[in-house]
N, C-alpha and C positions, 0 to 999 in steps of 0.2 A: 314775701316779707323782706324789706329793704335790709339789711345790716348792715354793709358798712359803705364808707362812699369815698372818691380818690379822685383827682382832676389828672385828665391827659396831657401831654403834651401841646394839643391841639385845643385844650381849655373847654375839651366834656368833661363832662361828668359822667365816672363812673358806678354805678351801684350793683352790688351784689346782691342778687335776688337767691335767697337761700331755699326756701322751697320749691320755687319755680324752674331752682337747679339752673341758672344763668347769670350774664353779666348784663345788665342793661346799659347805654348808651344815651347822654341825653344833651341838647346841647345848654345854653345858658338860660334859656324860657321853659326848660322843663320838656320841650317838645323832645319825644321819643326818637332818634336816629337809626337805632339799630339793636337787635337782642343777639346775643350770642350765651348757645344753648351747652352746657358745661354735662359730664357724666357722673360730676358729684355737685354736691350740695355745697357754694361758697362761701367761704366764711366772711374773710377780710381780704382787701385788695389797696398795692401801695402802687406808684408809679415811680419809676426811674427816671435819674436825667436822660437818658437816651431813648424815652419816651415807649419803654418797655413796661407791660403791668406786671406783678407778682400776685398769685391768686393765693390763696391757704385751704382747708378746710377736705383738703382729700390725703388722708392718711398721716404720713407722714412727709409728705411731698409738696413743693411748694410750686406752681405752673407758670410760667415765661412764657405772657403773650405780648404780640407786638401792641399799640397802641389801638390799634383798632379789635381784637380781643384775637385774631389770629394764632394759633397755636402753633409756636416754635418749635425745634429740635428740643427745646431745657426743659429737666425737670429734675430740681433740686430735691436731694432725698436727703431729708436732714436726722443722723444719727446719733444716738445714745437717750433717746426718750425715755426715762422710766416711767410713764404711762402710755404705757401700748394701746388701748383701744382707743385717749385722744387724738384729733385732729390738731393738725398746725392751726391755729388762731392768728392771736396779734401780727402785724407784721406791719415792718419802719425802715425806713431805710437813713443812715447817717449820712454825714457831710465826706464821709472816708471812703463811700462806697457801699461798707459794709451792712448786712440783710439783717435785720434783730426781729429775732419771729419766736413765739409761744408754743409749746404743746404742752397742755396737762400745767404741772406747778414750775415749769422752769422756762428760762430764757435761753438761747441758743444765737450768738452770735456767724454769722457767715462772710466768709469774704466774700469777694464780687465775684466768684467762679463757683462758689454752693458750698467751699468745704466751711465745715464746722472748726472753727478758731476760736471758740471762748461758750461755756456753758456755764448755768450757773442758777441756785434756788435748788429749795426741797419743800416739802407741805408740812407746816404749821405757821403758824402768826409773826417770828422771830424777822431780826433786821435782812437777813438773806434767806426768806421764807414766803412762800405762797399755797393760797387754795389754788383751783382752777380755773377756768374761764379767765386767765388774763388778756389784756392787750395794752398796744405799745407804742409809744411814740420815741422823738428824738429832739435833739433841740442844736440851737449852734455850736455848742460847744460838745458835740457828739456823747451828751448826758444820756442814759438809755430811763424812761418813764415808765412806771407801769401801774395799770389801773387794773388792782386786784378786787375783781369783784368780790366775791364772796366777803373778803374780809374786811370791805367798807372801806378802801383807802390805798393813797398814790406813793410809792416808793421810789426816791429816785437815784440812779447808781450810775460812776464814772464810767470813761468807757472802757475801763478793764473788772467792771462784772462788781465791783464794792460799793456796799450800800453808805450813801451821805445823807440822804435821813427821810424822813417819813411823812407825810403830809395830809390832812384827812384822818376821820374815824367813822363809826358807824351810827349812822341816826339820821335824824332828819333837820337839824340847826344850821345856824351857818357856817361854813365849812366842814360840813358832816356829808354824806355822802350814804344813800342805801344803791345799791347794786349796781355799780358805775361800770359804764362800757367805755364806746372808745373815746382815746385821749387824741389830743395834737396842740401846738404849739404857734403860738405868731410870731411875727418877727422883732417881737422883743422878749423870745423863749419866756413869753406866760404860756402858764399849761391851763389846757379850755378843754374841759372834761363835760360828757354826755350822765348825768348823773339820772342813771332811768327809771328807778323804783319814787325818787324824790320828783320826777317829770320837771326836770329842769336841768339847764347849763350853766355851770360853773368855772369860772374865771380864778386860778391862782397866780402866784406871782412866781420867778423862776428860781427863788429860795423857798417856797412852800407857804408861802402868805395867802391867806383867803383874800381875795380884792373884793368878790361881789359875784352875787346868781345872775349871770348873764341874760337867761333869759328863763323864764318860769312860765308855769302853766297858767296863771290867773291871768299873768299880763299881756304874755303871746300865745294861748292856747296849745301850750308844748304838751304832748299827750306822749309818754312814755320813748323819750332818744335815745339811740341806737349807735350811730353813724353821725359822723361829725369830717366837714373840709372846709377848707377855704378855695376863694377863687381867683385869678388872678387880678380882681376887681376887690379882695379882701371883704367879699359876702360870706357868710357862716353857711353853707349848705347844712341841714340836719332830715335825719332818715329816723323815723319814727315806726310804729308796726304795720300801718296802710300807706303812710302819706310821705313825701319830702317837700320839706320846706326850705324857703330861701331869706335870710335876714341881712340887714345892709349894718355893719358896723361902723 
């Protein structure tokens, strides 16, 4: 089962295969490169400029592999989770360096060497509130995004952890959102969010403005999105429950 997906340095694709407990490898046609075989179940995977991946979804711990999925000396163990049996999820990396990764209902900022420098969120609905299963993007202006599933909708916050406002609710209209996964960002910081239970892709603006459903299931046969990247050709890669697709923007 694909969940989420990340472009290398070298302009694979990466996807996390969460059942199959690995990282796949693919190059720009889809053709398969390489699997590399993981001892936990991956969540989400971001790339670094130095062409390092970050894996999540084992523990509390976040995995530093080189670009080709090689297992380094790092592994980030990110501290003060108030839910212990969550795994690390989302995870983004800023324009600062800095690592911004999910466990349970909170966000945890990291500097470039793994320490925890900024935490922030508790569980319920409020402006500095989440359910679980978040994930996270970033945008130019090192704004931290987060697409809280459960509660139907994107929050977006400076980069010292304070919420500037709200975006989305739950339903299924336009700009409504049921059980959105992951988010990211183009290069004009719109936020392009995987909205999975609605089987469609959704386009805001970098103030919180619905623009339009990117792409929907009547029109492109989007069957429940997961995973969401760009490529360096600015194609939409999307990871659904069997399949990945490629859209030209």
């Amino acid at each position: 089962m694909p969940i989420s997906l990340a472009v290398t340095a070298d302009g694979d694709i990466v996807v996390t295969d969460y059942n199959k407990r690995c990282l796949q490898f693919l190059d720009k046609d889809f053709s398969l490169k390489q699997k590399v075989k993981l001892r936990y179940k991956p969540e989400y995977v971001a790339a670094l400029t130095n062409g390092d991946l970050l894996v999540t979804g084992d523990g509390h711990l976040i995995h530093v592999l080189d670009k080709h999925g090689r297992r380094g000396a790092r592994i980030f163990h990110v501290t003060g989770a108030l839910a212990k049996v969550e795994t690390t999820k989302g995870i983004a990396v800023d324009g600062l360096g800095r690592i911004v990764v999910t466990i349970g209902y909170q966000v945890f900022v990291l500097s470039p060497i793994g320490d925890v420098i900024l935490k922030f969120g508790d569980k319920g609905q409020g402006q500095q509130q989440f359910d679980s299963f978040l994930r996270v993007a970033v945008n130019s202006r090192n704004q931290i995004i987060v697409s809280d599933c459960s509660n139907g909708n994107l929050k977006i916050f400076n980069p010292a952890g304070l919420h500037l406002f709200t975006c989305g609710s739950l339903g299924s209209g336009p700009g409504q959102l049921y059980r959105p996964y992951s988010v990211i960002t183009d290069s004009e910081d719109n936020i392009i969010l995987a909205d999975c239970y609605n089987r469609r892709v959704s386009v805001f603006s970098r103030d919180g403005t619905f623009i339009r459903h990117l792409l929907t299931k009547e029109g492109h046969g989007l069957n429940s999105p997961t995973g969401l990247t760009l490529t360096d050709d600015l194609d939409l890669v999307v990871s659904e429950n069997k399949s990945i697709k490629m859209f030209h923007l």
